[in-house]
C-alpha positions as CSV (number, residue, x, y, z in Angstrom):
1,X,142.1,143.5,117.0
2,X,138.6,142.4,116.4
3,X,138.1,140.1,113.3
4,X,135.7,141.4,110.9
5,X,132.2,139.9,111.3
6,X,130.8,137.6,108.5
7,X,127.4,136.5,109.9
8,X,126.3,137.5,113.1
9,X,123.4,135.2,115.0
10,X,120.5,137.4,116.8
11,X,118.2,135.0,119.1
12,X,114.5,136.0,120.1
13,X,114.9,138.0,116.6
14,X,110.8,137.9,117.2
15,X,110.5,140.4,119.5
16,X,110.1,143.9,120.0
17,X,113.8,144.7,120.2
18,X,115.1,141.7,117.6
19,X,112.1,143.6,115.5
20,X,114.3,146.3,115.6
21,X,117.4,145.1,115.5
22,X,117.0,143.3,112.7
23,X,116.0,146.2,110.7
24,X,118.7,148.8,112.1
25,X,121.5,146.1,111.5
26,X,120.4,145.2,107.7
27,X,122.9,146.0,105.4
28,X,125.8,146.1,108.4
29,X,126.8,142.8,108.0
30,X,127.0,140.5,105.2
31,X,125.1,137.6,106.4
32,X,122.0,138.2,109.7
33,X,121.0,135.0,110.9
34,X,117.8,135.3,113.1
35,X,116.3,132.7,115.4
36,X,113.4,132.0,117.6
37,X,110.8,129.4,118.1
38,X,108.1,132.0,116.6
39,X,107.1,132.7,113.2
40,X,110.2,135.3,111.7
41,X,108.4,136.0,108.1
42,X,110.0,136.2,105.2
43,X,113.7,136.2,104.4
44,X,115.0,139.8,103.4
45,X,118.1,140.0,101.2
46,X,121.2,139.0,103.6
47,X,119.0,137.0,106.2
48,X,119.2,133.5,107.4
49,X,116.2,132.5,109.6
50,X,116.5,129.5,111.3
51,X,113.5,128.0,113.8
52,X,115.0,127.1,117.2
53,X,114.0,127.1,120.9
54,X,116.4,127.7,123.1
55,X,115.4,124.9,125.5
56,X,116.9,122.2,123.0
57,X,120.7,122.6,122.9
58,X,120.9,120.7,120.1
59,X,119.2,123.1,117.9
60,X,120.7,126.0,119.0
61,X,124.0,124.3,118.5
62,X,122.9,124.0,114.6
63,X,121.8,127.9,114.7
64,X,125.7,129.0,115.9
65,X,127.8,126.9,113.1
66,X,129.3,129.3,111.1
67,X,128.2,132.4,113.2
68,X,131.1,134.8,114.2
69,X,129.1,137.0,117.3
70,X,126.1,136.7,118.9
71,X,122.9,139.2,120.0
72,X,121.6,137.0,122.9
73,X,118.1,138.5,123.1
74,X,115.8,135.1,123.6
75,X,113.8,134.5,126.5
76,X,110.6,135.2,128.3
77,X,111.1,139.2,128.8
78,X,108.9,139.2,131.6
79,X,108.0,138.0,135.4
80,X,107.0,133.5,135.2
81,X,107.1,131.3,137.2
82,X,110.3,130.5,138.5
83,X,110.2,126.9,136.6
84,X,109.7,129.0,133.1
85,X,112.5,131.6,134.1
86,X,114.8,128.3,135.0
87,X,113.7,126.4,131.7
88,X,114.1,129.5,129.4
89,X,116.3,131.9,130.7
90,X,119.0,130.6,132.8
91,X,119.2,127.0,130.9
92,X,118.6,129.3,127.7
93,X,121.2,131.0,128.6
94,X,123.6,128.5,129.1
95,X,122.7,126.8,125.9
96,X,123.8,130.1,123.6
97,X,126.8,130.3,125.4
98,X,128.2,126.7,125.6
99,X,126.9,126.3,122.2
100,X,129.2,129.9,120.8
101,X,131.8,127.9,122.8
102,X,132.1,124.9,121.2
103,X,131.2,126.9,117.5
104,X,134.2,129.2,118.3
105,X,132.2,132.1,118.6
106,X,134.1,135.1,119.9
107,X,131.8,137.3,121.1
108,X,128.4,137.7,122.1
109,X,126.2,140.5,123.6
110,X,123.7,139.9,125.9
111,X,120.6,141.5,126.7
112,X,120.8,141.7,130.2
113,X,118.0,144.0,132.6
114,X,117.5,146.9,134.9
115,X,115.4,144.3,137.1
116,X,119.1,143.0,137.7
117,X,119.3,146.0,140.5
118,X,115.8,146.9,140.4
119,X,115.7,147.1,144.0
120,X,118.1,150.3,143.8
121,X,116.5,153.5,145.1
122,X,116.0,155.6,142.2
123,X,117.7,158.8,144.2
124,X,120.6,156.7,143.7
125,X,122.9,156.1,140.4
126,X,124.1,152.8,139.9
127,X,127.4,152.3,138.1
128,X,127.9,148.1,136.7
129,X,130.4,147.7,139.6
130,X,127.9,148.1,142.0
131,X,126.5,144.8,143.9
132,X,122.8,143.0,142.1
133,X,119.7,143.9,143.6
134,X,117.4,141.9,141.3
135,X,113.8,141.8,141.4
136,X,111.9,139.3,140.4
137,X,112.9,135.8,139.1
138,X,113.5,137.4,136.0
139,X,115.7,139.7,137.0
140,X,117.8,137.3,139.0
141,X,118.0,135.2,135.2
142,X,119.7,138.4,134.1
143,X,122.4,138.6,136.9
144,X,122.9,134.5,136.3
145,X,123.6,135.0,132.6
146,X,126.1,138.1,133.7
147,X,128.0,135.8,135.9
148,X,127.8,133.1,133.4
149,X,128.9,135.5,130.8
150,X,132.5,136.5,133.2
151,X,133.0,132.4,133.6
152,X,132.9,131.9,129.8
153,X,135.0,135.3,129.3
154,X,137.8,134.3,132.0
155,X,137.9,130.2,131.3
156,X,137.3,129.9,127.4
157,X,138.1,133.7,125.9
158,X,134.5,134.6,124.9
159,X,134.0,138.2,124.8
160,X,131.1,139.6,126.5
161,X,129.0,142.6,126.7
162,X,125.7,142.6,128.9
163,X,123.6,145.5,127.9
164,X,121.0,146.1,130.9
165,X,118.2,147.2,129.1
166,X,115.8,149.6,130.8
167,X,112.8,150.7,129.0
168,X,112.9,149.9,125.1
169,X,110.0,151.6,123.5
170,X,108.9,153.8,120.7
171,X,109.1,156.7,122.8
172,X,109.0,157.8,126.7
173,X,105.1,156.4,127.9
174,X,105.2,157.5,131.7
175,X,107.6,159.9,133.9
176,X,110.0,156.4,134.8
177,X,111.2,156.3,131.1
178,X,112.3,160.1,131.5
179,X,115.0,158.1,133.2
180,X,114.8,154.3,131.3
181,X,114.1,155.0,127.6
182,X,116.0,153.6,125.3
183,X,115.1,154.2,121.8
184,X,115.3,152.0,118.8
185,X,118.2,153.7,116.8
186,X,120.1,153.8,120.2
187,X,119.4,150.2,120.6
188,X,120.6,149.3,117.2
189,X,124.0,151.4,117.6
190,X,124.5,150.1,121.3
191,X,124.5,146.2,120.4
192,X,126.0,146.9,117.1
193,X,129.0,148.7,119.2
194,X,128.6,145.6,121.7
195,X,129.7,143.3,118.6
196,X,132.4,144.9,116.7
197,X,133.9,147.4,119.5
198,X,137.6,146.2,120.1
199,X,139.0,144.7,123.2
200,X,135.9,144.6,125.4
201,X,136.6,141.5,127.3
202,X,134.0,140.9,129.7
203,X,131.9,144.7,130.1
204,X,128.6,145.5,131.4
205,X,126.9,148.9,130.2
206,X,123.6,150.5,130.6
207,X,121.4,150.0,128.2
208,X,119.2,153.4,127.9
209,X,119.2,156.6,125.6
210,X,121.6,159.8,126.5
211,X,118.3,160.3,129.2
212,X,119.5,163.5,131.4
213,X,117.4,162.2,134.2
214,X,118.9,158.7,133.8
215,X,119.8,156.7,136.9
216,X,122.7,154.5,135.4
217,X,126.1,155.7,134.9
218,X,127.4,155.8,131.4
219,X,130.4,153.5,132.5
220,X,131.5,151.6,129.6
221,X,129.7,153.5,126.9
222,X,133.7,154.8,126.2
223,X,134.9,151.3,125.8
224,X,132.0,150.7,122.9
225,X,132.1,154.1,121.5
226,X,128.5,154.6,121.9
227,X,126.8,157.7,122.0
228,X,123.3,158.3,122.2
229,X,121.3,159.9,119.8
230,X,118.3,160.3,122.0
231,X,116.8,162.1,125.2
232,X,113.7,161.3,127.0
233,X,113.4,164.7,128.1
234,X,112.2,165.4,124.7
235,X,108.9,164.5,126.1
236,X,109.2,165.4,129.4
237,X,106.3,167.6,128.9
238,X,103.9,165.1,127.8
239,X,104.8,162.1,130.2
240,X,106.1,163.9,133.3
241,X,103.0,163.8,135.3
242,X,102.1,160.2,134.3
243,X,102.9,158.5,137.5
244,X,101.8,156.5,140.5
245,X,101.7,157.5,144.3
246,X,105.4,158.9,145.5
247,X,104.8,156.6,148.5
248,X,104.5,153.3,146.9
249,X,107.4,151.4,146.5
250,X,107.1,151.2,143.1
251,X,107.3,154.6,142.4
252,X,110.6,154.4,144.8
253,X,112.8,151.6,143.5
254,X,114.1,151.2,140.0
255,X,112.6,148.8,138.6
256,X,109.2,149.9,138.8
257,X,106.1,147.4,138.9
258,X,108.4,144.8,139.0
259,X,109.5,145.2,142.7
260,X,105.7,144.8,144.4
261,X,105.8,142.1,146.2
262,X,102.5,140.6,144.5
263,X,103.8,141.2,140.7
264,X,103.9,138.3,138.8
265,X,103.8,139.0,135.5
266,X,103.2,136.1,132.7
267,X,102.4,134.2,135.6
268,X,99.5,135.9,136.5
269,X,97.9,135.8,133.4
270,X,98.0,132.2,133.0
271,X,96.0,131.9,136.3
């Protein structure tokens, strides 16, 4: 059995998907606590916000008192320099889940990537059993706070569900999210299931819309009792034809943009 959920902690509540999150989840639980080291607004009814980075352990020990699960969704969602990736997302990482450790937290849900086997071909469907092929530094922060996720499961009982997002957006923009979308209500049923399903243990799912050309299996989506509400091929029409050169890697591998040799992301835009 699962204990009933009190307050439940989101971190990186700030961003696109904790944006949405945190509006899907209102009213599901008594008590949403939201952090991040940007500015959250106001309080709505049933919120807690609480201002922490998740570089300093010791605040985001103070954010998990009381907390009784966990939507891991801080960090920089992007390519950086390995140092940033290092200093934000793997010791970020860490810090939420030694921190739900020693608060007594029992389970948490993390948002892990498709860049954590973004070098898989996309004629290929890859199932969470299947060996990492991460893509970027970023990626590889993904598949480090997967592993750390199975150590904490197996040596202290924590409960954890990695989600490997693909492509959260409004709706489908190019023909790759005919296979990656994931909408926003399927994001908010997905990590709501990743929280209150019972008996997970340690699980990793895909984290995309009912997409019929998807290239993730659905393995684990029984466990959580999710089912999608969405398909991108609702717009295959408009976005179908919105792609690069068949040739280029890019348009090849899974992970998109993200597997070019000269992509840096965040880094590149801080010179």
């Amino acid at each position: 059995m699962t204990p009933p959920i009190h307050r439940i902690l989101i971190t990186g509540a700030a961003g696109q998907v904790g944006t949405a999150l945190r509006e899907g989840l209102r009213g599901h639980f008594p008590i949403i606590r939201l952090t991040d080291n940007r500015d959250l607004g106001e309080a709505q009814p049933g919120e807690e916000l609480v201002r922490a980075d998740l570089t300093d352990f010791d605040q985001v020990r103070a954010a998990m008192e009381g907390v009784d699960a966990v939507i891991h969704l801080g960090g920089i969602p992007d390519e950086d320099t390995y140092e940033r990736i290092r200093d934000v997302n793997i010791d970020g990482t860490y810090n939420v889940l030694e921190a739900a450790r020693q608060a007594g937290v029992t389970r948490v849900a993390f948002a892990s990537s498709i860049h954590a086997v973004g070098f898989y071909p996309r004629s290929e469907k890859v199932s969470p059993d299947m060996p990492v092929r991460p893509d970027t530094y970023y990626g590889v922060s993904k598949v480090f706070g997967e592993a750390l996720g199975r150590m904490y499961f197996e040596k202290h009982g924590v409960a954890f569900v990695g989600v490997r997002i693909c492509s959260f957006q409004p709706r489908p923009k190019d023909a790759r999210h005919l296979s990656t979308w994931l909408s926003p209500r399927d994001a908010v049923q997905l990590f709501e299931k990743a929280v209150t399903a019972p008996d997970v243990g340690f699980l990793l799912v895909a984290g995309i819309s009912g997409n019929t050309r998807r290239w993730m299996t659905e393995d684990g989506w029984d466990v959580l009792g999710y089912e999608p509400q969405d398909n991108a091929e609702a717009y295959a029409a408009e976005v179908e034809h919105l792609h690069g050169d068949p040739q280029d890697l890019v348009e090849q591998r899974q992970g998109g943009i993200f597997v070019a040799s000269e992509y840096r992301g965040l880094a590149e835009k801080k010179g």
